[in-house]
C-alpha positions as CSV (number, residue, x, y, z in Angstrom):
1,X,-5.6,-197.6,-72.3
2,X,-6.2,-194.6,-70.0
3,X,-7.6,-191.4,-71.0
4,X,-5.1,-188.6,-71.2
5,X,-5.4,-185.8,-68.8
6,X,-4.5,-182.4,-69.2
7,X,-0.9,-182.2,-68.1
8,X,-0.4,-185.5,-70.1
9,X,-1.2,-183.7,-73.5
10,X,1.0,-180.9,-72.1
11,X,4.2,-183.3,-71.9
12,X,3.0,-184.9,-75.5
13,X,2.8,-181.5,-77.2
14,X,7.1,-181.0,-76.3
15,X,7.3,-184.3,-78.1
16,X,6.1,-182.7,-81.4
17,X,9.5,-180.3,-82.0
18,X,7.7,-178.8,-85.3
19,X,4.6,-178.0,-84.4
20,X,3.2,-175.8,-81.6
21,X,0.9,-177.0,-79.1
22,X,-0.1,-180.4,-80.9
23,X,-1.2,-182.9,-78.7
24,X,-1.4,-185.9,-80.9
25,X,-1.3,-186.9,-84.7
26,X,-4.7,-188.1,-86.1
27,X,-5.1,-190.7,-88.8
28,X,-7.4,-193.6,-90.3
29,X,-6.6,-196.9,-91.1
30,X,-8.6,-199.3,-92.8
31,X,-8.1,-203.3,-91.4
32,X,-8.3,-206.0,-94.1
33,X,-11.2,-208.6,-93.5
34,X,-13.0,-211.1,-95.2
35,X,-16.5,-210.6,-95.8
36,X,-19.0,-210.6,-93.5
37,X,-22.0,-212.9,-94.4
38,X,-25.4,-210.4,-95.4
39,X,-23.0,-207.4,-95.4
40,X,-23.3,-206.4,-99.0
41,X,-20.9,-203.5,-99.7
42,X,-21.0,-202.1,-96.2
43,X,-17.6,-202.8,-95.7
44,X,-16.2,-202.6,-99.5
45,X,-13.9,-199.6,-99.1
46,X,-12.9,-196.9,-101.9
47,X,-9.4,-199.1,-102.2
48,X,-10.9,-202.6,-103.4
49,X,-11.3,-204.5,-100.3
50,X,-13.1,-205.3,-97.3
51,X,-12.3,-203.6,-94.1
52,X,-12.9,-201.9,-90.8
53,X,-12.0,-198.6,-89.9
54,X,-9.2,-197.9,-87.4
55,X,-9.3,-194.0,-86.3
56,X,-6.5,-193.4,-83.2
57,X,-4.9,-190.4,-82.1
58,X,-0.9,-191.0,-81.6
59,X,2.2,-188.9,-80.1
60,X,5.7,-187.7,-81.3
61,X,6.6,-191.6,-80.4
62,X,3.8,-193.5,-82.1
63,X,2.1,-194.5,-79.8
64,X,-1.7,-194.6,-79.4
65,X,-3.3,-192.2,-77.0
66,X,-6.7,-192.6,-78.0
67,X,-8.2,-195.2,-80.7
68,X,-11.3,-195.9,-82.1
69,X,-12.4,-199.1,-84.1
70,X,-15.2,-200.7,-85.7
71,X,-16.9,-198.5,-88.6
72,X,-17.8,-200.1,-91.9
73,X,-15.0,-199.5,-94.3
74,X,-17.3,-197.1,-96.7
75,X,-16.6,-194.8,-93.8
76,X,-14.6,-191.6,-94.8
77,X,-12.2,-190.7,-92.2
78,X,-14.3,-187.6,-91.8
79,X,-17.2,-188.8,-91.2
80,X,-15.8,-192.2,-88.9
81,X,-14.1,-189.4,-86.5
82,X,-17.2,-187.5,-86.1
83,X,-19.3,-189.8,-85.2
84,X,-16.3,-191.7,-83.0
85,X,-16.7,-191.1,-78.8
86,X,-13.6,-189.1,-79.7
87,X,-15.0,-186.6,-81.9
88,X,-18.1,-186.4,-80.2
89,X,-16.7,-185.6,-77.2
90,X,-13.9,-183.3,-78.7
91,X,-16.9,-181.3,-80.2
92,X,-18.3,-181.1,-76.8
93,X,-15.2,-179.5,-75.3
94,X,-15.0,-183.2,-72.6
95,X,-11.7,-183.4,-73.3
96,X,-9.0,-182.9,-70.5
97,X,-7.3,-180.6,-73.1
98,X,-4.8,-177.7,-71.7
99,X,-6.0,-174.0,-71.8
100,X,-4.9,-172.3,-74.3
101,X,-1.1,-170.3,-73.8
102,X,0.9,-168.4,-75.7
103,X,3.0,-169.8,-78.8
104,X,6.5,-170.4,-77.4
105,X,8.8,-167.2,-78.8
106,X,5.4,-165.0,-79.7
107,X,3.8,-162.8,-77.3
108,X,0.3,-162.9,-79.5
109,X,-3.0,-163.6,-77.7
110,X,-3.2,-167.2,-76.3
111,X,-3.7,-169.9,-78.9
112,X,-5.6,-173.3,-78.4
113,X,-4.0,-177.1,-78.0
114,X,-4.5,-178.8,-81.7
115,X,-4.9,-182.5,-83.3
116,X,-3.2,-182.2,-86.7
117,X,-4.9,-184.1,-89.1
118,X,-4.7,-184.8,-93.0
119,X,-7.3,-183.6,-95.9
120,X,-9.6,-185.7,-95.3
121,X,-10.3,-184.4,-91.9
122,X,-12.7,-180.8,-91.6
123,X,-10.7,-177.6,-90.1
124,X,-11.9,-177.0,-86.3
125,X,-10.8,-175.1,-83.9
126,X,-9.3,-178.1,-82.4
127,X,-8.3,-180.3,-85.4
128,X,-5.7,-178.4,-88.1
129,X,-5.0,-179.8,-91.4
130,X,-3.2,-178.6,-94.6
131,X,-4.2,-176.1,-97.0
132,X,-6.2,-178.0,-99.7
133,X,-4.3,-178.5,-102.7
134,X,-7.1,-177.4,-105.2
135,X,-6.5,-173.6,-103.8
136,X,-2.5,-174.1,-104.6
137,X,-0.8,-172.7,-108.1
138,X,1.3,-175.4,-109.4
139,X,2.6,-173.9,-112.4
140,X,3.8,-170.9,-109.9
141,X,5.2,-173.9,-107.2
142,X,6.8,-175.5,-110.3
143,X,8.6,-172.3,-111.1
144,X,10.1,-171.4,-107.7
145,X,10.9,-175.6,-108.2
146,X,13.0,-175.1,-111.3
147,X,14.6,-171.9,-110.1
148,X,16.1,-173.3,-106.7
149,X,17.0,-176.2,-108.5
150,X,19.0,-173.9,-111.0
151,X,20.3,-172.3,-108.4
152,X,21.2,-175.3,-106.3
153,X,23.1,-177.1,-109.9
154,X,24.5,-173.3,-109.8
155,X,26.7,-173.7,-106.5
156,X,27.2,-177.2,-106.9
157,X,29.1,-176.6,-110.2
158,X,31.2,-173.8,-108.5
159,X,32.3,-176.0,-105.4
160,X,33.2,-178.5,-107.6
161,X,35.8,-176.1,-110.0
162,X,37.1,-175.3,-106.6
163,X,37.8,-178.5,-104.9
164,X,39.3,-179.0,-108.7
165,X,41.5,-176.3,-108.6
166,X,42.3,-177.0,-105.2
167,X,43.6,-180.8,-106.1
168,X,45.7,-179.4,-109.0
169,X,47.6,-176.9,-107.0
170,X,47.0,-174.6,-109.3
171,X,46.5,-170.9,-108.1
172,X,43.3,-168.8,-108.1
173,X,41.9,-168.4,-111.5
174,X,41.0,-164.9,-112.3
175,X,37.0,-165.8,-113.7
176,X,34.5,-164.4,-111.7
177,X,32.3,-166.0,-109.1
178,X,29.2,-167.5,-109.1
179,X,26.8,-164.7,-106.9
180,X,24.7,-166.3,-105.0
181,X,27.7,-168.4,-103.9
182,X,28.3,-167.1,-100.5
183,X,24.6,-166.9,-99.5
184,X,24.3,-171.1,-100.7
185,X,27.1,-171.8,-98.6
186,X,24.7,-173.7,-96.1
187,X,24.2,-176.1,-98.5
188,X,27.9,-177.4,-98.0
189,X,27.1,-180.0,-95.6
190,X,24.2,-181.2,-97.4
191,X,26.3,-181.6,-100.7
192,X,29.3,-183.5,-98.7
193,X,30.0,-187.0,-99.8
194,X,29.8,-189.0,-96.5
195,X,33.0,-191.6,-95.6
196,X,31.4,-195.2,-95.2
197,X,32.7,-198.4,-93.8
198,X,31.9,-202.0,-94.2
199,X,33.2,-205.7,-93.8
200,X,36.1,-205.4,-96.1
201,X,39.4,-204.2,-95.0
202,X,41.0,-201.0,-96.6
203,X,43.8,-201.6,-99.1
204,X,47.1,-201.2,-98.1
205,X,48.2,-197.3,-97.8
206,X,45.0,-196.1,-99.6
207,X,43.2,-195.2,-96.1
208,X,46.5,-193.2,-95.4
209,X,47.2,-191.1,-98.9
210,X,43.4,-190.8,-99.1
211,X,43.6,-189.0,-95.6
212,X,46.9,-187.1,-96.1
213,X,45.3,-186.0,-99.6
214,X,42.0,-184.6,-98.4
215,X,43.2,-182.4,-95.9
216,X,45.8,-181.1,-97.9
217,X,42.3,-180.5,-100.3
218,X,40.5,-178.6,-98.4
219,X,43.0,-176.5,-96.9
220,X,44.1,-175.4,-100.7
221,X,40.7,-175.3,-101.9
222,X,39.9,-173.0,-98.6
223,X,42.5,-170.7,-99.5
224,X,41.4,-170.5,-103.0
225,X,38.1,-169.6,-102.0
226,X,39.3,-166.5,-99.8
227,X,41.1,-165.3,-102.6
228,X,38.3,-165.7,-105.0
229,X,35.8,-164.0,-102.8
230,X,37.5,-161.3,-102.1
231,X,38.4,-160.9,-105.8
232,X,35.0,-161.6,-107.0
233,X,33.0,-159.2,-104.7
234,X,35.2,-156.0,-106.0
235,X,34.3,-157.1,-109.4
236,X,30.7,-157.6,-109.0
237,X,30.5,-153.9,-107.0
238,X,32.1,-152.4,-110.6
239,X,30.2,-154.0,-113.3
240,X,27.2,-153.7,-111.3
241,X,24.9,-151.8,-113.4
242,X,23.4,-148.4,-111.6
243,X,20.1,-149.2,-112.7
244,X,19.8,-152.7,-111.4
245,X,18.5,-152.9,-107.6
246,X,20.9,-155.4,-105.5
247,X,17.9,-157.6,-104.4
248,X,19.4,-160.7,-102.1
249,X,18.5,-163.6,-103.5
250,X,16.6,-164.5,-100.1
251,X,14.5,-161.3,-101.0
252,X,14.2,-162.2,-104.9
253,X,12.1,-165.1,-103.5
254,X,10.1,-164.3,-101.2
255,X,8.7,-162.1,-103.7
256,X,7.9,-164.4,-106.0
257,X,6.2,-166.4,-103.0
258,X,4.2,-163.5,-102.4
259,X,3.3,-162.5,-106.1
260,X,1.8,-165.5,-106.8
261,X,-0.5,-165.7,-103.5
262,X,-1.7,-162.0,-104.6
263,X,-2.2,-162.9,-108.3
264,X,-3.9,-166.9,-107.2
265,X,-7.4,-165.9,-108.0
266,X,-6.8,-163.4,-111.1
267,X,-7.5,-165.0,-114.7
268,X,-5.6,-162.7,-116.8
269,X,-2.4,-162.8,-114.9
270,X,0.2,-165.5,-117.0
271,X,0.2,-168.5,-114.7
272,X,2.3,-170.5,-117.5
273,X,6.4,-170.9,-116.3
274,X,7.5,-169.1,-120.2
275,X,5.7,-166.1,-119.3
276,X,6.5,-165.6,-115.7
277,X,9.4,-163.4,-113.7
278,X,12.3,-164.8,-113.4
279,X,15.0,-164.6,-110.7
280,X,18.0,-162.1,-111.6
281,X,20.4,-164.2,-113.2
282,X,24.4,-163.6,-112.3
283,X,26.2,-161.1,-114.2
């Protein structure tokens, strides 16, 4: 397996679409074995079993770039990769790695070519991993949870009184519509029930009326929804209270986001879900 040079780690960082300048995905593996004779527990791992330690670096394809294999399986994957030819020499700076360039779409100072890594891996300037999950707020992540989820049951009930009304043929009730509705609309295609095949033959006529029907659906239920937009945004704009700011719901949570990352460390501020903010519910 040849080392890879610097314009090799350039093509494997394209690979990786969602994150910048990554050059390879790091992981440890532990290998099953039976026990060495006059071992003891040098190779018992944490998971029960005897093993060896696999640690290899691996592209946007999954294939090995760099691997590393032999350590008792009481390694940690920390400690393994540090004292691996690969972390050594990482630490070293012998690696063909690119020079540092500026992040595609930014024109900040340059920034360097990265491993990513799990938790169990130490933050370097060459090796990223995730926030530790101790620092997180989980009753504030559980709120912003329950909300979108609200929301989300929120449009999915409106789309489907709708389609509904557009079956029936019925024209536009007068109610008022849900208001986040127009900015969820990019959760139609998520929400669509997909057509699927298999090795049975379609009854007779029900692949045609099923077709004829559907169209004939959405065109109504298209119309419906014009009309009801229209109608439902003059309404909102008059019962609108003068009092109450028209926060997007894009903006109402991002600032929830960011109030709990001010409030993370602070003991007296009320990190229970019946005691926080809520999102502005419709009128």
């Amino acid at each position: 397996m040849p080392e890879p040079k610097a314009e090799d780690s350039v093509k494997i960082a394209e690979g990786f679409h969602e994150h910048a300048h990554c050059i390879g995905a790091l992981y440890g593996k532990h290998i099953c074995v039976k026990k060495p004779p006059h071992s003891e527990s040098r190779y018992f791992n944490y998971k029960q079993y005897f093993s060896v330690m696999l640690i290899a670096l691996a592209d946007s394809t999954y294939k090995f770039i760099i691997v590393d294999i032999g350590a008792y399986g009481r390694t940690a994957d920390a400690c393994f990769f540090s004292s691996s030819r690969m972390g050594e020499r990482l630490r070293a700076n012998q690696l063909a790695l690119p020079e540092p360039r500026m992040l595609p779409g930014s024109a900040g100072p340059p920034a360097p070519f990265v491993i990513v890594a799990d938790e169990g891996f130490a933050l370097t300037p060459h090796v990223m991993r995730p926030f530790p999950r101790r620092n997180q707020d989980y009753s504030r992540r559980k709120a912003v949870q329950t909300h979108w989820r609200s929301l989300k049951d929120c449009y999915t009930q409106e789309l489907r009184q709708i389609r509904e009304a557009g079956r029936s043929g019925s024209s536009p009730s007068k109610r008022k519509q849900y208001l986040y509705f127009d900015e969820l609309e990019f959760l139609r295609p998520v929400l669509e029930t997909r057509r699927t095949s298999g090795n049975l033959p379609p009854t007779s006529g029900v692949e045609q009326d099923h077709d004829s029907s559907e169209a004939s659906t959405e065109n109504t239920a298209e119309a419906s929804l014009a009309t009801e937009n229209s109608s439902a945004t003059s309404s909102r704009r008059r019962r609108r209270r003068a009092n109450e700011p028209n926060v997007p719901l894009s903006g109402q949570l991002a600032s929830l986001i960011e109030d709990s990352r001010l409030h993370m460390d602070d003991p007296n501020y009320p990190h229970t879900p019946q005691q926080q903010p809520h999102i502005q519910p419709p009128l």
